[in-house]
ROKE-118745 format. One record per residue (C-alpha): residue in one letter; residue number from 1; x, y, z. Coordinates in steps of 0.001 Angstrom, whole numbers, padded with zeros to 6 digits, m for minus. Layout:
! residues N
mivex code->A	pos->NUM	east->X	north->Y	up->Z $
...
END
This chain:
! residues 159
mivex code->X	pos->1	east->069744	north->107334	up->106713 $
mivex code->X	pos->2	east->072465	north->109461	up->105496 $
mivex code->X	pos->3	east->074692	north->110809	up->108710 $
mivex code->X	pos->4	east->076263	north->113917	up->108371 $
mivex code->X	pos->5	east->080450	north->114537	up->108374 $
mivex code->X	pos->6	east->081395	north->117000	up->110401 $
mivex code->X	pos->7	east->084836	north->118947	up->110378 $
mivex code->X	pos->8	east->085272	north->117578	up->113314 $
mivex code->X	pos->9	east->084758	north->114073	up->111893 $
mivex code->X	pos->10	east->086929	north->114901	up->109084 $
mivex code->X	pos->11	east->089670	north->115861	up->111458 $
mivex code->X	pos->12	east->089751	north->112881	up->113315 $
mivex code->X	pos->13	east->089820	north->110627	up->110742 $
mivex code->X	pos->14	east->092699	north->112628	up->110001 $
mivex code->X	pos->15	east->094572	north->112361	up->113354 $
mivex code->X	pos->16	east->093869	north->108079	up->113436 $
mivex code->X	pos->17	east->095739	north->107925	up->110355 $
mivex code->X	pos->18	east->098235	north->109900	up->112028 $
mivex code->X	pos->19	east->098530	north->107645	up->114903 $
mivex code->X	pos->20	east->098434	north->104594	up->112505 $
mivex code->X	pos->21	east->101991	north->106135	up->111056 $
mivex code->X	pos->22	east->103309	north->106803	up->114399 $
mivex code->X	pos->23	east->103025	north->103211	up->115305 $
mivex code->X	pos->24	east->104619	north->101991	up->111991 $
mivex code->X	pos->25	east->107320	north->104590	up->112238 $
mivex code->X	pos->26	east->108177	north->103131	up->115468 $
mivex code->X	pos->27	east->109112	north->100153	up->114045 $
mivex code->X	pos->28	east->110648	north->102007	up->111011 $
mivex code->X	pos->29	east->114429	north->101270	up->110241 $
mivex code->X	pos->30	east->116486	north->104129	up->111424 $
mivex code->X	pos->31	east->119689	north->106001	up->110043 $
mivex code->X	pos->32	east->122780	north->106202	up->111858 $
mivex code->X	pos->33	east->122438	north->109415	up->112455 $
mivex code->X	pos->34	east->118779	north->109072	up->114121 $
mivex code->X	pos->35	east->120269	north->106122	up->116275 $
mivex code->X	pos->36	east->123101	north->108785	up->117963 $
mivex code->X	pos->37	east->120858	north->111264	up->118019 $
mivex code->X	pos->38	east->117173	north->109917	up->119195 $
mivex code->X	pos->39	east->115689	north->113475	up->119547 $
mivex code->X	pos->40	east->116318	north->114275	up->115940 $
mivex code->X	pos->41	east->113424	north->111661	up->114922 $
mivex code->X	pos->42	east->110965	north->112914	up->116933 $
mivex code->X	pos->43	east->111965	north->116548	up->115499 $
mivex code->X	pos->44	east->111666	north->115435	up->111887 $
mivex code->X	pos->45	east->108376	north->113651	up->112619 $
mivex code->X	pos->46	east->107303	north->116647	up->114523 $
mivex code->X	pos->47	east->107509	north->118778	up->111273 $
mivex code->X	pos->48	east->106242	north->116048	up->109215 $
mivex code->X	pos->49	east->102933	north->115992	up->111620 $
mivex code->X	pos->50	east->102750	north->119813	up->110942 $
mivex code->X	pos->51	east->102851	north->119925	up->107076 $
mivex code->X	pos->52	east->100643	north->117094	up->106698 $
mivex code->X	pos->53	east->097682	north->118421	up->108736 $
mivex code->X	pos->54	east->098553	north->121908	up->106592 $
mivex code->X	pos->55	east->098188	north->119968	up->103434 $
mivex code->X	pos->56	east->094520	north->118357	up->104745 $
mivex code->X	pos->57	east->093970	north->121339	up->106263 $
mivex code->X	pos->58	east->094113	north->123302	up->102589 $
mivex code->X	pos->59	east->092677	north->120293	up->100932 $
mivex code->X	pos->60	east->089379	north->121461	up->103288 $
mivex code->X	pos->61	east->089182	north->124843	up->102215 $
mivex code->X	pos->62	east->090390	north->124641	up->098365 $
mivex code->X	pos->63	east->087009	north->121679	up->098240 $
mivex code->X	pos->64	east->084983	north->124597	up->099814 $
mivex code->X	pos->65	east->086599	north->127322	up->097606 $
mivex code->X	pos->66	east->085463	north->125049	up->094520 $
mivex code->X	pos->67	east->082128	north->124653	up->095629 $
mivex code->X	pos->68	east->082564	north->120997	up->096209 $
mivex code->X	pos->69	east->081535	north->121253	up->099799 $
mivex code->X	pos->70	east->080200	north->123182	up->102294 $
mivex code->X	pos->71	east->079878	north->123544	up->105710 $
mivex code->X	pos->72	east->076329	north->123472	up->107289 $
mivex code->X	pos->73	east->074882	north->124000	up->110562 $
mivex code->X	pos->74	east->073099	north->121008	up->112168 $
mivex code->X	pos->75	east->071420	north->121196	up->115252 $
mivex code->X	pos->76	east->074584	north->120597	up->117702 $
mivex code->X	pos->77	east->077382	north->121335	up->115205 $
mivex code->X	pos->78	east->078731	north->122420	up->111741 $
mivex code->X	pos->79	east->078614	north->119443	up->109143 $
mivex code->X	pos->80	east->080563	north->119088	up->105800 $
mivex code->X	pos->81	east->078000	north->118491	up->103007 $
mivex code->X	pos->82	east->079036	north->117424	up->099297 $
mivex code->X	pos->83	east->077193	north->119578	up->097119 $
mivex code->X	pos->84	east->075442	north->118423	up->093489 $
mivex code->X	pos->85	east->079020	north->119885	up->092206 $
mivex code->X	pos->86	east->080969	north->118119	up->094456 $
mivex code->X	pos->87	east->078976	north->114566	up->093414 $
mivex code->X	pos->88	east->078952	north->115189	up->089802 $
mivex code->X	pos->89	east->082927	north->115332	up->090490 $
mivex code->X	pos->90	east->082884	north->112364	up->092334 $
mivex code->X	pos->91	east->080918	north->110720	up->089721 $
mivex code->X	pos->92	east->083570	north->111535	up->087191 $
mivex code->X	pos->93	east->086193	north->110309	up->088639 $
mivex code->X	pos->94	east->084412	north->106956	up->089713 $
mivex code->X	pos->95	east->083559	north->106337	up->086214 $
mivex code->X	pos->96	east->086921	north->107193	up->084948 $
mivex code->X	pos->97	east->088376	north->104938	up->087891 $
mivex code->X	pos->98	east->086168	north->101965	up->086913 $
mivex code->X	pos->99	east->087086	north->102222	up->082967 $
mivex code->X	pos->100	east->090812	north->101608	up->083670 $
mivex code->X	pos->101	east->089506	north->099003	up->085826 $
mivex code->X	pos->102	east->087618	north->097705	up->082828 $
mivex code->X	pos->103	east->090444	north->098279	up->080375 $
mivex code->X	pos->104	east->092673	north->096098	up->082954 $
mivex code->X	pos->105	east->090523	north->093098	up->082934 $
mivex code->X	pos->106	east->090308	north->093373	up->079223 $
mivex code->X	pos->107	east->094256	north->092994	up->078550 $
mivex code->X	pos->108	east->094409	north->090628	up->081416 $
mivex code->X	pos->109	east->091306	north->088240	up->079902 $
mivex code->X	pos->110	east->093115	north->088503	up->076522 $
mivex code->X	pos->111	east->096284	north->087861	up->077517 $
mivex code->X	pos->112	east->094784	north->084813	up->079459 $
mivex code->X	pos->113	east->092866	north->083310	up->075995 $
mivex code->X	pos->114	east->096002	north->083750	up->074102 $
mivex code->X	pos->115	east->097620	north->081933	up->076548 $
mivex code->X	pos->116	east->094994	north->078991	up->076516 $
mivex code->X	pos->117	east->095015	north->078707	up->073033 $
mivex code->X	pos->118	east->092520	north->081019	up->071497 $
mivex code->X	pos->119	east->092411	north->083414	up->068250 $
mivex code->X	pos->120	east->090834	north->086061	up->067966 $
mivex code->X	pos->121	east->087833	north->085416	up->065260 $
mivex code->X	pos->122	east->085990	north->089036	up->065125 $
mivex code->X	pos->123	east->087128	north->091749	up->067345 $
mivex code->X	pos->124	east->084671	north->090296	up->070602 $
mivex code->X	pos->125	east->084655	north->086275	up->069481 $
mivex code->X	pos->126	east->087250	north->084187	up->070251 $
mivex code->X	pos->127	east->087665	north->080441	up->069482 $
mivex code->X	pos->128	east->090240	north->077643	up->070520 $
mivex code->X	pos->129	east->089983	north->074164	up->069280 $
mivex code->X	pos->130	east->091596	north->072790	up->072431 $
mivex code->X	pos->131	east->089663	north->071583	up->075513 $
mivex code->X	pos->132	east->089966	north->074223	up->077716 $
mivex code->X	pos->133	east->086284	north->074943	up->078789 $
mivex code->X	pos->134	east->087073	north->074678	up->082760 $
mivex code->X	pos->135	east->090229	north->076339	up->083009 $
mivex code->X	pos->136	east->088568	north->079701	up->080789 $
mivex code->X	pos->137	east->085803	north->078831	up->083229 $
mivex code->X	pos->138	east->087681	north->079111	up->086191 $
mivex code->X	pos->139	east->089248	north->082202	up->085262 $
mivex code->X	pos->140	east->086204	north->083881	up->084627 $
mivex code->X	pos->141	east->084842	north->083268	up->088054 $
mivex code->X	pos->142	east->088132	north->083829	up->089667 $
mivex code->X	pos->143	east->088453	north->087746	up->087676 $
mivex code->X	pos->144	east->084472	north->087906	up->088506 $
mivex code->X	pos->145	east->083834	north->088678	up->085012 $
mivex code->X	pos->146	east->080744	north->086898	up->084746 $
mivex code->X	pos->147	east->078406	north->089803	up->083737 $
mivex code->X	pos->148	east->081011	north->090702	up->080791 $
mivex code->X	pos->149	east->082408	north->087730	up->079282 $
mivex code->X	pos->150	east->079436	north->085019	up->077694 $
mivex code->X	pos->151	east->081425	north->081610	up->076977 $
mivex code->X	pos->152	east->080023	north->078737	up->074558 $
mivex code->X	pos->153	east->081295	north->075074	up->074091 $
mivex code->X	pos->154	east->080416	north->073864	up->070793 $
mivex code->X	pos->155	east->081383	north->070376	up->069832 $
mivex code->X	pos->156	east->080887	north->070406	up->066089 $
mivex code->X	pos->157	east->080700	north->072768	up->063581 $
mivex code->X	pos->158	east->078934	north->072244	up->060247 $
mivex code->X	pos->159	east->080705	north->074226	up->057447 $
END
């Protein structure tokens, strides 16, 4: 069952983050100039409150002006609905998020052979004649590459 987000939803997502900063900024350092003058915080954070619920505020509207989202009536209550546009997007950027994941693991898993000893054989094969079967092993499970990475111990070779 899909539920629907509302604006309303959307906004106070919005406003617990807020609170979530309040707290930390409580415990923020402060500048000399804060600690004289206490009211001076609260102004600045006052006007910080302001432009960031401007900014989400014209994040809203420039998804709906793009055709991203829109805003539906539900029984009760307007809902914000991601249109096939708006998930193609997402889609895009979840696949280009997930390659640099990919590309990541890649120069970390090779920089992790090379340091255990292997060459590179063919562009996808490497080899090591040490005994390092567990260690490669453990990485691999550690990195979760399970699904990508396919590892062989081969005692002997007949050339």
């Amino acid at each position: 069952m899909k539920l629907p987000i509302t604006d309303e939803f959307l906004f106070q997502a919005f406003r617990l983050t807020q609170k979530v900063g309040d707290a930390h900024n409580f415990l923020a350092p402060r500048t000399m100039k804060e600690a004289v003058y206490p009211e001076l915080r609260q102004v600045r954070r006052t006007i910080q409150k302001k432009r960031d619920w401007k900014n989400f505020s014209q994040l809203v509207y420039y998804l709906k002006r793009k055709g991203y989202i829109q805003i539906k009536s539900l029984e009760t209550r307007d809902a914000v609905v991601l249109t096939p546009k708006g998930a193609a997007r997402v889609l895009r950027i979840k696949n280009k998020t997930a390659s640099k994941k990919r590309k990541r693991f890649r120069e970390i898993l090779r920089a992790k052979l090379q340091e255990l000893g292997y060459q590179r054989l063919q562009d996808s094969v490497w080899v090591c004649p040490y005994e390092v079967f567990e260690e490669t092993e453990r990485f691999i499970r550690e990195y979760d590459l399970d699904d990508c990475v396919r590892l062989f111990l081969i005692e002997e070779v007949d050339i």
